[in-house]
N, CA, C and O atoms as a DFTB+ gen file, in Angstrom:
368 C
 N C O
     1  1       7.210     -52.304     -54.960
     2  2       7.686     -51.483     -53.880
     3  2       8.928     -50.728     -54.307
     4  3       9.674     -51.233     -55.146
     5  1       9.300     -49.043     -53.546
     6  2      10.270     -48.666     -53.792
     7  2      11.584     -49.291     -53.272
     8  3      11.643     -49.738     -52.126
     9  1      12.456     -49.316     -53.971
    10  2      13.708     -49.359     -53.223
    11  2      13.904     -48.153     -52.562
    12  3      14.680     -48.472     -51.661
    13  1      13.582     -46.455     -52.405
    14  2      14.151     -45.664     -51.273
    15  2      13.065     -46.038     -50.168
    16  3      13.042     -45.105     -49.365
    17  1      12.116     -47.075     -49.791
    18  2      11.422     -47.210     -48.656
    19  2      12.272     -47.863     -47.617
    20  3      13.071     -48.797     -47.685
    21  1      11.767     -46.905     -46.386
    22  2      12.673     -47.644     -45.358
    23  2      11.999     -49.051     -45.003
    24  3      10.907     -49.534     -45.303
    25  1      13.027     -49.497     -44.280
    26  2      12.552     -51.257     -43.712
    27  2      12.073     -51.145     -42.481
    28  3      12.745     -50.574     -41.623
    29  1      11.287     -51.479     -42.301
    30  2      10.552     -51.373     -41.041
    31  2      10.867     -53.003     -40.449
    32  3      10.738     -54.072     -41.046
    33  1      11.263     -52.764     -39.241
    34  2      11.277     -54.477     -38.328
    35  2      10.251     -54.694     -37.759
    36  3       9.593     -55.692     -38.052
    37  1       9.782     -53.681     -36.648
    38  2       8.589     -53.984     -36.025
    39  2       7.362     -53.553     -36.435
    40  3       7.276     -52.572     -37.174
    41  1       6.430     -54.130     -36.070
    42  2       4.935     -53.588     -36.084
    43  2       4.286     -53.669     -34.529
    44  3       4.489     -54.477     -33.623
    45  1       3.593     -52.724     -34.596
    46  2       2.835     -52.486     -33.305
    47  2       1.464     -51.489     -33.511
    48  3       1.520     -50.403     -34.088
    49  1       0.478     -51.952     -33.046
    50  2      -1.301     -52.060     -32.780
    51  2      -1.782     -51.793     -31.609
    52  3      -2.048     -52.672     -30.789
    53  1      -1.993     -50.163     -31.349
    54  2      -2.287     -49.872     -29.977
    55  2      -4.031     -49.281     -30.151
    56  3      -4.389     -48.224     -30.671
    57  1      -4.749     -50.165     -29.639
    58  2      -5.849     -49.666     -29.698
    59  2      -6.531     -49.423     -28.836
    60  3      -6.666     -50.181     -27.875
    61  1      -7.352     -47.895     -29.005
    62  2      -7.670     -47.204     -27.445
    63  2      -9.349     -47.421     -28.048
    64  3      -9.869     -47.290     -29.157
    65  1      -9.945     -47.894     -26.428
    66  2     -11.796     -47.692     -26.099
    67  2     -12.477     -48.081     -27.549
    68  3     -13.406     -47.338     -27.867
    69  1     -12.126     -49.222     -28.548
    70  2     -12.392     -48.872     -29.679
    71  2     -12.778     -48.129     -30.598
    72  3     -13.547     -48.376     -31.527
    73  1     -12.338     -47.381     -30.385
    74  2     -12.384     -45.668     -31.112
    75  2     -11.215     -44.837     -31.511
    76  3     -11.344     -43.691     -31.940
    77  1      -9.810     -45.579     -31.325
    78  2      -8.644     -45.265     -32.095
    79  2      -7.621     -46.021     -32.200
    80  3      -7.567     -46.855     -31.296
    81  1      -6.683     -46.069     -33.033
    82  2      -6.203     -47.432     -33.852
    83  2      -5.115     -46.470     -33.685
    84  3      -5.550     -45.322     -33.780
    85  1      -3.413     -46.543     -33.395
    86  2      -2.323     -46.568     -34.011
    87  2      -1.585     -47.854     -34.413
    88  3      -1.383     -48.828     -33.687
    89  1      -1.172     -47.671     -35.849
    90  2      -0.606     -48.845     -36.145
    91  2       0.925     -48.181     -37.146
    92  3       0.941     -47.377     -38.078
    93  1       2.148     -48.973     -36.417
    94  2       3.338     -48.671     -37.246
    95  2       3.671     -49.582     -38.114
    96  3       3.168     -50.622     -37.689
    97  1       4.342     -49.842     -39.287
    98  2       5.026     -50.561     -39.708
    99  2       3.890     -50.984     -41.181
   100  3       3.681     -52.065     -41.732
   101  1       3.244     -49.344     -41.498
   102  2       2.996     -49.336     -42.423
   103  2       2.698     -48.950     -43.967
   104  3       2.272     -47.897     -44.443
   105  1       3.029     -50.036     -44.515
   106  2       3.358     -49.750     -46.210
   107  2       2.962     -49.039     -47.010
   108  3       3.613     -48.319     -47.768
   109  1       1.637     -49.191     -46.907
   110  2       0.374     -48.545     -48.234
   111  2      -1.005     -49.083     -47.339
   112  3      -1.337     -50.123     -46.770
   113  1      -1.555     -47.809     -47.563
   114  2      -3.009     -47.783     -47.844
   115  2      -3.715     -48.254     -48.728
   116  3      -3.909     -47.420     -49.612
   117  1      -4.232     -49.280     -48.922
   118  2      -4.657     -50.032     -50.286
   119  2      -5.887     -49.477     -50.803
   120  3      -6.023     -48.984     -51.923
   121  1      -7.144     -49.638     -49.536
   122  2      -8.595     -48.888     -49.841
   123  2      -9.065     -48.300     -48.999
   124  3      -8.525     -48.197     -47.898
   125  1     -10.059     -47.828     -49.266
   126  2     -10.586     -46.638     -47.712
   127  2     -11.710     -46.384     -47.755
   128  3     -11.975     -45.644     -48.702
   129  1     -12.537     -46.656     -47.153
   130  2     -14.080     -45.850     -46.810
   131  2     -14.684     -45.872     -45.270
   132  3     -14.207     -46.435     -44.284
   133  1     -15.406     -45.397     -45.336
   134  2     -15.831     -45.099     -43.946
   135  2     -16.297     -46.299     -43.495
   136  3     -16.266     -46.269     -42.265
   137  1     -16.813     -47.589     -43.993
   138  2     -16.688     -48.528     -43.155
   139  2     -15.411     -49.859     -42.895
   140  3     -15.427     -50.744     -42.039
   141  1     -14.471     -49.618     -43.867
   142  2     -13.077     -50.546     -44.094
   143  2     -12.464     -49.773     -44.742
   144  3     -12.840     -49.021     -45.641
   145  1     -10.897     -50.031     -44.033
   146  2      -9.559     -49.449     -44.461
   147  2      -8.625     -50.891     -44.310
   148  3      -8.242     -51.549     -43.342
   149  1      -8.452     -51.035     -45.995
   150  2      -7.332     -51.921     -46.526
   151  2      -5.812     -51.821     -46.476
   152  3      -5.270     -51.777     -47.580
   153  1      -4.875     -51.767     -45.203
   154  2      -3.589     -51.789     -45.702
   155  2      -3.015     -53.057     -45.768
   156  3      -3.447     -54.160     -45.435
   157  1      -1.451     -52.523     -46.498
   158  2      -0.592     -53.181     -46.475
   159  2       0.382     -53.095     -45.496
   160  3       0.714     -51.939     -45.234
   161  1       1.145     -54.297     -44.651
   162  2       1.710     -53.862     -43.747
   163  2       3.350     -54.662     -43.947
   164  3       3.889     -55.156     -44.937
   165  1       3.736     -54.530     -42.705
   166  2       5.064     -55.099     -43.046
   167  2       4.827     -56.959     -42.628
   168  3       5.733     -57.756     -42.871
   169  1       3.850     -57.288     -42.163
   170  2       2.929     -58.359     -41.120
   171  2       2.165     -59.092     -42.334
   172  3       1.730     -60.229     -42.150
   173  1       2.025     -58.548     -43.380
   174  2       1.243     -58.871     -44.954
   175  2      -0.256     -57.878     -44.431
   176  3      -0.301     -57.242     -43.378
   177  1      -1.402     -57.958     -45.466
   178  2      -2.504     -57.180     -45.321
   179  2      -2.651     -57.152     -44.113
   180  3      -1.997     -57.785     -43.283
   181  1      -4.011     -56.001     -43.823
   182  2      -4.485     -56.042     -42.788
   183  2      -6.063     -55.098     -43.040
   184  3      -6.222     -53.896     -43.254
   185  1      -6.880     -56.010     -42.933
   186  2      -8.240     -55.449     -42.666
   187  2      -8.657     -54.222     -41.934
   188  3      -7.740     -54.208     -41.113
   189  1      -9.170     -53.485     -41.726
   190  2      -9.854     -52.988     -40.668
   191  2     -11.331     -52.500     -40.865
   192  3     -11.678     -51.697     -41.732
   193  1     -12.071     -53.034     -40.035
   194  2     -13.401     -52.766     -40.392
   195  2     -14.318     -51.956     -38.692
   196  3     -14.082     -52.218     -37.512
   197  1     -15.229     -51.078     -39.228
   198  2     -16.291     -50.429     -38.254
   199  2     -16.729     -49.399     -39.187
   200  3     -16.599     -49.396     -40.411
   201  1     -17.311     -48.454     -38.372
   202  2     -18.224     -47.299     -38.660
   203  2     -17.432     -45.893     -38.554
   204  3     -16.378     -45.689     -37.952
   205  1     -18.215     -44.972     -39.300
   206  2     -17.613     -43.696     -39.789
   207  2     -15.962     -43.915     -39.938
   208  3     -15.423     -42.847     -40.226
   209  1     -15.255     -44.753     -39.846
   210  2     -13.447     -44.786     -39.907
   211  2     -13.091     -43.821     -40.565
   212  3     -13.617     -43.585     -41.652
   213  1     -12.165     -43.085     -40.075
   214  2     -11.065     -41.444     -40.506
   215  2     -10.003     -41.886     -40.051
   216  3      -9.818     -42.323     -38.915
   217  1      -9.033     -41.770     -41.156
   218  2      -7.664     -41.734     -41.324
   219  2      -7.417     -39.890     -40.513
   220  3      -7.599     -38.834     -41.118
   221  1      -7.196     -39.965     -39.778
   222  2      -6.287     -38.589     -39.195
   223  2      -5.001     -38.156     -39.036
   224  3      -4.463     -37.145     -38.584
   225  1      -4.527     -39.540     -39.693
   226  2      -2.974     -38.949     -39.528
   227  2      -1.849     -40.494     -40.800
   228  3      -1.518     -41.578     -40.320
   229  1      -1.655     -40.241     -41.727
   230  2      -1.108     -40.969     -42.514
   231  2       0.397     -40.436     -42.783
   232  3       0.527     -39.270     -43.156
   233  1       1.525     -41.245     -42.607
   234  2       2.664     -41.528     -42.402
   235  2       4.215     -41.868     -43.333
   236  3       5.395     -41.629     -43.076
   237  1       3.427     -42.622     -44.660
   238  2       4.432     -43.659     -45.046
   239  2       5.706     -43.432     -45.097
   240  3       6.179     -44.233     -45.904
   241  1       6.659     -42.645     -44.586
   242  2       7.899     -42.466     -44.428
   243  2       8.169     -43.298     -43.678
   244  3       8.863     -44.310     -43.772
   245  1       7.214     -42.564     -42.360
   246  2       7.739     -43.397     -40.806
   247  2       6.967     -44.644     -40.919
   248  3       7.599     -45.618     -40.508
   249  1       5.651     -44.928     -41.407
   250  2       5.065     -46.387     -41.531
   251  2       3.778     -46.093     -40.421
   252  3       3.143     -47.021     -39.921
   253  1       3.504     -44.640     -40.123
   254  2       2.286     -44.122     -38.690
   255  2       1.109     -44.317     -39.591
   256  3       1.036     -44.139     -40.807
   257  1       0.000     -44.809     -38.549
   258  2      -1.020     -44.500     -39.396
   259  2      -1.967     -44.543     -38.310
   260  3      -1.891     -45.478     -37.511
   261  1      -3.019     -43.483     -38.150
   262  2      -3.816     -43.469     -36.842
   263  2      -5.424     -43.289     -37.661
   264  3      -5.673     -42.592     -38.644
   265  1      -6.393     -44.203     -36.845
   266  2      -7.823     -44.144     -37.368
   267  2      -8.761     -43.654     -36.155
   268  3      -8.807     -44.070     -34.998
   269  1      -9.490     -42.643     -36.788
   270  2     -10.672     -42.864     -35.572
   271  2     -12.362     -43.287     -36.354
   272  3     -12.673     -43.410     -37.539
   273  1     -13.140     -43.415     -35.146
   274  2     -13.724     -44.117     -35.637
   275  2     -14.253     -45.369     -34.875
   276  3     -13.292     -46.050     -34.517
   277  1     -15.592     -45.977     -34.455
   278  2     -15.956     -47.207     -34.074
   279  2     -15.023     -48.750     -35.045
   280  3     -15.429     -49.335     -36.049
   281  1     -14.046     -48.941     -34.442
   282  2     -13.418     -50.138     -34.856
   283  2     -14.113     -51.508     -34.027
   284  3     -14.255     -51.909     -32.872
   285  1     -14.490     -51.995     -35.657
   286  2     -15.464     -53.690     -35.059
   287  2     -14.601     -54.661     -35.319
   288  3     -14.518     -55.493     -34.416
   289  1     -13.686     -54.903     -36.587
   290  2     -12.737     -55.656     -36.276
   291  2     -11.189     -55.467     -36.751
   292  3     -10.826     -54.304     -36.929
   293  1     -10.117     -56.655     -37.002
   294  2      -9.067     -56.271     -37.547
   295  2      -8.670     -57.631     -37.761
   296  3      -8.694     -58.427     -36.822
   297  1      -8.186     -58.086     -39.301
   298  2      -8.543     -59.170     -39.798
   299  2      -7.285     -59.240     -40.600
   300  3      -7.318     -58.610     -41.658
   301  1      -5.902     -60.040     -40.240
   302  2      -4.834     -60.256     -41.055
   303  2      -4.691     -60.772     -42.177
   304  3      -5.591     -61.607     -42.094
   305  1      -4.299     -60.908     -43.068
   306  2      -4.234     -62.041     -44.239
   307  2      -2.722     -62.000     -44.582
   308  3      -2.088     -61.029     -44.996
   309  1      -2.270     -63.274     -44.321
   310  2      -0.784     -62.930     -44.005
   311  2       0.102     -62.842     -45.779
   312  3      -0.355     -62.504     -46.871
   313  1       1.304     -63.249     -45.424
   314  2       1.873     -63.506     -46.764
   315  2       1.933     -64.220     -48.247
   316  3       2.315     -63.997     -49.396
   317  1       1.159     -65.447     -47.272
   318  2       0.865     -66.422     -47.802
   319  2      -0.461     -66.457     -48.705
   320  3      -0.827     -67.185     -49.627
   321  1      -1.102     -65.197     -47.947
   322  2      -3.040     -65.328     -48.435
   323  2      -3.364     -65.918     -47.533
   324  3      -4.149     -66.462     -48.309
   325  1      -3.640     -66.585     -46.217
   326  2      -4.343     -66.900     -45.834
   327  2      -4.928     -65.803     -44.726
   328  3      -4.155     -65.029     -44.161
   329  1      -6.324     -65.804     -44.471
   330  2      -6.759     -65.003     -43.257
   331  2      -6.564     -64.889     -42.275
   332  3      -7.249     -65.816     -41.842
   333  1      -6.011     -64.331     -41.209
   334  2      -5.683     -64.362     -39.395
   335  2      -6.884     -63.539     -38.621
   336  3      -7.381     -62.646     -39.307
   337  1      -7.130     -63.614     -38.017
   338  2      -7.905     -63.012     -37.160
   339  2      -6.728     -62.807     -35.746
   340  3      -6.139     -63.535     -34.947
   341  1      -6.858     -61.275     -36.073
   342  2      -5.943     -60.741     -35.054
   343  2      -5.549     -61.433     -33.694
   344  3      -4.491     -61.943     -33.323
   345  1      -7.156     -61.220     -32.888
   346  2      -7.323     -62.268     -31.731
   347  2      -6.534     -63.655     -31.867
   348  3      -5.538     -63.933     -31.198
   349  1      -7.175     -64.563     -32.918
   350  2      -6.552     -65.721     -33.139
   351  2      -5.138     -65.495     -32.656
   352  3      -4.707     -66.042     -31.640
   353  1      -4.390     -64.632     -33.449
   354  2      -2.713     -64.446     -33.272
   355  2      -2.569     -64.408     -32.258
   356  3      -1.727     -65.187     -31.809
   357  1      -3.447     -63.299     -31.088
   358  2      -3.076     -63.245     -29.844
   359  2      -3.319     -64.432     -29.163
   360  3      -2.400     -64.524     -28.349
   361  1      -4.085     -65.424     -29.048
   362  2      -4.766     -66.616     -27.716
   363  2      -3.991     -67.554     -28.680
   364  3      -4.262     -68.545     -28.001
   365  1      -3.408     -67.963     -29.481
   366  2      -2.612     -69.341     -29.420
   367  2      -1.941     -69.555     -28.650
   368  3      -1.343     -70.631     -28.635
């Protein structure tokens, strides 16, 4: 990582009708195709998987990153390596 990258504190995941994704507080784009987009976040990885997925708006200054696209899931893998399932994070 650079040292001129800013530090991001928060992250936040606003997802509309599953068909658009904003997500802040992020690092790098790792991989990309129309059915999964690999980033890196400030949260550790983060999955995202569905159909036709388009990046429409990429950020890394500010850490924006907006997808459209049928989103089926979103799948953490934290710092450590281990897997989260978003949901999971939310209902504990």
């Amino acid at each position: 990582m650079s040292e001129n990258k800013i530090a991001f504190k928060n992250q936040r995941i606003t997802l509309e009708d599953r068909e658009r994704i904003n997500i802040t507080g992020v690092e790098n784009v790792d991989s990309y195709n129309d059915n999964t987009v690999i980033l890196s976040t400030i949260k550790g990885g983060l999955n995202i998987k569905g159909e036709n997925l388009n990046i429409s708006k990429l950020n890394l200054d500010d850490g924006c990153l907006k997808i459209s696209g049928t989103i089926n899931s979103l799948t953490y893998i934290s710092k450590e390596g281990e897997p989260k399932k978003l949901l999971e994070r939310l209902f504990k």
